[in-house]
MARTORNU-237395 format. One line per field, with one value per residue (C-alpha): x, y, z. Coordinates in steps of 0.1 Angstrom, whole numbers, padded with zeros to 4 digits. Layout:
N
xx = (X; ...);
yy = (Y; ...);
zz = (Z; ...);
***
This chain:
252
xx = (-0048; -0061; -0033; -0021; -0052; -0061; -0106; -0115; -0147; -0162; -0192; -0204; -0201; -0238; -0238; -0216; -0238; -0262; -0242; -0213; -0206; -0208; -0175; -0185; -0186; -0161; -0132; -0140; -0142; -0111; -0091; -0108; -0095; -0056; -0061; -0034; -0066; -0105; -0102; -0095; -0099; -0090; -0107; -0083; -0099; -0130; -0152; -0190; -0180; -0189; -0159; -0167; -0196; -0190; -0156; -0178; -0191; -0164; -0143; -0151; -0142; -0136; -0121; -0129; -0110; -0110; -0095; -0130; -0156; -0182; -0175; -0176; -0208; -0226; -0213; -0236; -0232; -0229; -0225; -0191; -0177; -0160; -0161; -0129; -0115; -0081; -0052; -0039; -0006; -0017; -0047; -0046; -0044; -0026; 0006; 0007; -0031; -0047; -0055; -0062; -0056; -0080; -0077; -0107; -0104; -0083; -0047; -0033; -0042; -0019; 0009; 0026; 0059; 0040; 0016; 0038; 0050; 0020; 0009; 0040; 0030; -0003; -0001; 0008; 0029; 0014; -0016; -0021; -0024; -0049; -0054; -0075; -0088; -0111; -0109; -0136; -0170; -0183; -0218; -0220; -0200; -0220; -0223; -0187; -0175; -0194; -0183; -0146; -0151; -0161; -0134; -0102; -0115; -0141; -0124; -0089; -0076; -0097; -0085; -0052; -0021; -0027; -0055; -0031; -0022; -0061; -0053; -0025; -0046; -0018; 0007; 0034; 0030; 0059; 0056; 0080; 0062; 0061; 0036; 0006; -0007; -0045; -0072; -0088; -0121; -0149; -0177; -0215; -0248; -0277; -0282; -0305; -0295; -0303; -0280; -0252; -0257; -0253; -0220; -0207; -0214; -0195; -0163; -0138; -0132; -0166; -0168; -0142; -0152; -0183; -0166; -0144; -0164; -0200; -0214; -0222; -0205; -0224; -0259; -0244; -0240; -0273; -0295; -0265; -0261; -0302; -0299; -0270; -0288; -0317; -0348; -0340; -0364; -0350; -0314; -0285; -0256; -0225; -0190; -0156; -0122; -0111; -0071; -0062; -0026; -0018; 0008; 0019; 0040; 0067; 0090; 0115);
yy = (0152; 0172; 0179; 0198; 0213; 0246; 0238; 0275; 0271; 0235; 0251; 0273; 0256; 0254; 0293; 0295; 0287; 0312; 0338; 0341; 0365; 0353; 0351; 0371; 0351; 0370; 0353; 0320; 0326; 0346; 0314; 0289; 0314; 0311; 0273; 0251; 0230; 0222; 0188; 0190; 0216; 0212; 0234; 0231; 0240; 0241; 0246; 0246; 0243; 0281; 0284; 0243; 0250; 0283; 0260; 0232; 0251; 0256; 0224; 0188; 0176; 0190; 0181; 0201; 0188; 0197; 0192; 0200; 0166; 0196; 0218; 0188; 0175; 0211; 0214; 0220; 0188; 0188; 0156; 0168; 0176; 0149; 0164; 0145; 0151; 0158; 0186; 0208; 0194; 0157; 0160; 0121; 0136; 0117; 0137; 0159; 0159; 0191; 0221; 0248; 0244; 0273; 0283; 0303; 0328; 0299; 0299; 0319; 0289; 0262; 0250; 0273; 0252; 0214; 0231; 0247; 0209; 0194; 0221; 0211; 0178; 0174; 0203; 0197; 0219; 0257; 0242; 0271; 0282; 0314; 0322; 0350; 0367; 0394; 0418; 0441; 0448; 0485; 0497; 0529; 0555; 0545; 0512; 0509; 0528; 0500; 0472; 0487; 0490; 0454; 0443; 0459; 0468; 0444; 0415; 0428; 0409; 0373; 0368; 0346; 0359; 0345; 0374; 0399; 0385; 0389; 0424; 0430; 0410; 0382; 0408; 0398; 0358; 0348; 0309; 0291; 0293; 0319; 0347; 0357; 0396; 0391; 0421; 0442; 0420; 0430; 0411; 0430; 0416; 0431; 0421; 0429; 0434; 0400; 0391; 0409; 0401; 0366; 0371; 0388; 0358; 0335; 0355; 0331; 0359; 0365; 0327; 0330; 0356; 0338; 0307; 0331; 0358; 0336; 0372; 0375; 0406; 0410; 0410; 0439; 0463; 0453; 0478; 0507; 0486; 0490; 0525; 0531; 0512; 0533; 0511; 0475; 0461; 0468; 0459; 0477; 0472; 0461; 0457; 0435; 0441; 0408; 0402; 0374; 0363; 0335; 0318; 0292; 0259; 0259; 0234; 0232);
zz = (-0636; -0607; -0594; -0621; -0632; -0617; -0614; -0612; -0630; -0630; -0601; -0624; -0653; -0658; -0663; -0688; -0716; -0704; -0690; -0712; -0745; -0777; -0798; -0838; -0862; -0886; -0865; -0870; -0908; -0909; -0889; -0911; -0942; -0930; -0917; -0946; -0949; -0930; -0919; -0879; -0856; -0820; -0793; -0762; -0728; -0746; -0712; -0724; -0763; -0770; -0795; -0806; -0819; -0843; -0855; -0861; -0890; -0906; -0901; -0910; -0875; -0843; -0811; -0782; -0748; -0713; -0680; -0662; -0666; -0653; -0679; -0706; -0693; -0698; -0731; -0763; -0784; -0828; -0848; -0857; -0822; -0805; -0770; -0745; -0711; -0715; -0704; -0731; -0727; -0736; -0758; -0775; -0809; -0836; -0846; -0877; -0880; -0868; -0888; -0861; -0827; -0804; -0772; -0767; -0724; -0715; -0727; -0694; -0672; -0694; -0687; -0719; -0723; -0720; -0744; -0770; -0769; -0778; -0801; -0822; -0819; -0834; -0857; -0895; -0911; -0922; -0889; -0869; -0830; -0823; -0785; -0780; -0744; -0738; -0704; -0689; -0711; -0714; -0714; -0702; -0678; -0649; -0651; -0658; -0631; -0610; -0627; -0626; -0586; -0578; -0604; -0591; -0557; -0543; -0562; -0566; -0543; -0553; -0588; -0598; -0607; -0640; -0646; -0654; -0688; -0698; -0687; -0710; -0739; -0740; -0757; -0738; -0747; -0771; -0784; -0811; -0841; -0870; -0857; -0881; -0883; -0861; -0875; -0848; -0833; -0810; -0791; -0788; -0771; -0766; -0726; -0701; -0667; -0649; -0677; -0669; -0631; -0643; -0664; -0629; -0613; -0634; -0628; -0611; -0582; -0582; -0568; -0546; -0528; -0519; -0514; -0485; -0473; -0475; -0492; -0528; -0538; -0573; -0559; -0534; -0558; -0578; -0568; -0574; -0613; -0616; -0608; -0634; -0658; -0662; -0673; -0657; -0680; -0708; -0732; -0737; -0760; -0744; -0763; -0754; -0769; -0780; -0780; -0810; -0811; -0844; -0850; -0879; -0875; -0904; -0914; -0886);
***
């Protein structure tokens, strides 16, 4: 499994929970409204089980797998969740027995042909896939600017080659099933700024650049985000795009 498993997040995995954006809930009731049936849900690379949890309430079961036993081991638990260490490509479901199959920030580091595989494996007929990816937040001129320089410049160079189809919202990702029309979603918190320093840190380049420089690039450029920010006590609003692609299995 390791070796073809690409671990960029399993040392921060304890952050995610408390660091990461929250998905709205309007998606997960508009994939539970085109869903054939509410049965079985299966959260592929489901890291700390953010998207687990807000499907666990609207499916009778839910599988949430990943390759990372880190990630798994942080992960917030419900009685319905069965939580597994697994790659997307062989997830030990039964075939012709899942619902909706998610892939919540993680699709651009599977293996997409072994996965499309599987995907047509375990899903029944009408089941259906929705990948979905979000890119760089927005909070306010400044603090962009900021957050744009330590993305493309200070970390340009640190992130994988997979990034750029974040970057592009997975527009360009074609798979062999009958595509669904996605509505236009958004993500919004209310964060202070130790919370946004945190969500910095749990960037995969972030990490690496640490891991290769031994300098923490985020905490840098903290007094220049406190100036920016304006009262450091305080909340502001912050808003992600969010990129949903859908497809449907149909009869073959």
């Amino acid at each position: 499994m390791a070796d073809r498993f690409k671990d960029h997040f399993s040392e921060a995995s304890d952050k995610y929970g408390r660091y990461r954006p929250n998905y709205p809930a309007r998606l997960f009731s508009w994939l539970a409204s085109i869903a054939p049936h509410r049965s079985l849900a299966w959260d592929c690379a489901t890291g700390n089980g953010q998207a687990a949890i807000l499907l666990s309430e609207h499916f009778d079961r839910i599988v949430a797998t990943d390759a990372s036993r880190s990630q798994i081991g942080n992960a917030t638990t419900r009685e319905n969740i069965s939580y597994r260490i697994a790659l997307a490509e062989n997830s030990g479901l039964a075939p012709d027995s899942v619902d909706l199959i998610a892939v919540a920030q993680a699709f651009h580091w599977l293996d997409r042909e072994a996965f499309s595989r599987e995907v047509d494996g375990v899903l029944k007929e009408n089941g259906v896939l929705a990948i979905w990816t979000y890119n760089l937040l927005s909070v306010s001129p400044d603090v962009d600017s900021i957050i744009q320089h330590l993305y493309s410049r200070t970390l340009g160079k640190y992130w994988a080659f997979e990034r750029t189809m974040v970057e592009n919202g997975y527009a360009d990702v074609w798979l062999p099933f009958e595509k669904i029309s996605t509505p236009e979603f958004h993500m919004s918190m209310k964060w202070s700024l130790p919370q946004l320093i945190g969500y910095l840190g749990t960037w995969s380049a972030t990490r690496k650049y640490q891991q290769e420089t031994g300098t923490d690039p985020v905490q840098a450029i903290r007094e220049e985000l406190g100036k920016a920010w304006g009262h450091t006590d305080g909340t502001l609003p912050i808003r992600w795009p969010l990129s949903v692609r859908a497809w449907r299995k149909t009869a073959h």
